[in-house]
N, C-alpha and C positions, 0 to 999 in steps of 0.2 A: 194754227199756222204750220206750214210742211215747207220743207225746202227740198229743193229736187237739185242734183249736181246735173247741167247741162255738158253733153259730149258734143263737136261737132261730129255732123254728121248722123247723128244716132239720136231718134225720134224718140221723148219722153212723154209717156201714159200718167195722165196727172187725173185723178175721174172728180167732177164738181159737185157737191152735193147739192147745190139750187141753182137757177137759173134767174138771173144773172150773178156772173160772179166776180169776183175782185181779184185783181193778179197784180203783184210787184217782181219786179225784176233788179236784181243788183249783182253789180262784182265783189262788193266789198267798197268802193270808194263810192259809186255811182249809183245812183236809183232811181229808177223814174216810177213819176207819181200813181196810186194806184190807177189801175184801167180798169173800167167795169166791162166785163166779158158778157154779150146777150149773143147767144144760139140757139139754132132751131134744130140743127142734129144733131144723133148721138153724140156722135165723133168729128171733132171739129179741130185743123189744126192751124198752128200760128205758126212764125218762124221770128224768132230772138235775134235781132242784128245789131250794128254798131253805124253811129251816125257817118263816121270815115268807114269807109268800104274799099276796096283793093284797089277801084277803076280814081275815087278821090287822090290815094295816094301817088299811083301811078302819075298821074294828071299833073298834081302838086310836085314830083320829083323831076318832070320834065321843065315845068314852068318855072322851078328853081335854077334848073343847069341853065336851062337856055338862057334866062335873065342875070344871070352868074357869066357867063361865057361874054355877052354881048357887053354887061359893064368893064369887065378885066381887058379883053380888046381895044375896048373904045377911051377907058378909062373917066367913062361917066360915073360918078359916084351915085346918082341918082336911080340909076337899073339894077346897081346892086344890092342898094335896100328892097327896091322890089320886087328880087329874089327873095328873102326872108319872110313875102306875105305868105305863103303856104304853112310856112312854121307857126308863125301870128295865128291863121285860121285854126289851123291843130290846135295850139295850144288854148285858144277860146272856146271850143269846143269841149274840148277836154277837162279844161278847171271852169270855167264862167256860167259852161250849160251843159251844166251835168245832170241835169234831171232830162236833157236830148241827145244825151249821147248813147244811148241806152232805147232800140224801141222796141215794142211787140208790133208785128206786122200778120193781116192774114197771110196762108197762103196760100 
């Protein structure tokens, strides 16, 4: 077993001794379950992402305000719980599916 520190941005050379091969990825809280690796060339790369990505967040920080804004205006109590689904979605994500928060993607 090898563990490799992943930087962004900066591509790591990990070389497989057989084909197919087994790969786990974790931060420390998270892991997802092993992926069995089959390629046919040498050099073959993947790219390590996270289930929230920048454009989720962004998405989720606007659909918060807006639904924040429109409850405190209107005084619907009902808009402004959901404004709090974005946090809900994170947070399930984050603790409930955590073996998908975490994936290896070609790329």
């Amino acid at each position: 077993m090898h563990i490799y520190n992943l930087r962004r941005q900066k591509p790591v050379m990990v070389s497989m001794p057989t084909n197919p091969s087994r790969v786990v990825v974790t931060d420390g809280f998270h892991i997802t379950q092993p992926i069995e690796l089959r390629y046919r060339q040498q050099t073959t790369y993947f790219d390590v992402v996270c289930a929230i990505d920048n454009d989720v967040l962004v998405g989720g920080l606007i659909f918060m305000l807006m639904f924040f804004a429109m409850g405190a205006t209107s005084g619907v109590f009902v808009l402004q719980l959901f404004s709090m689904l974005p946090v809900i979605y994170i947070l399930f994500l984050y603790y409930i599916k955590r073996k998908a928060f975490i994936q290896i993607r070609p790329a």
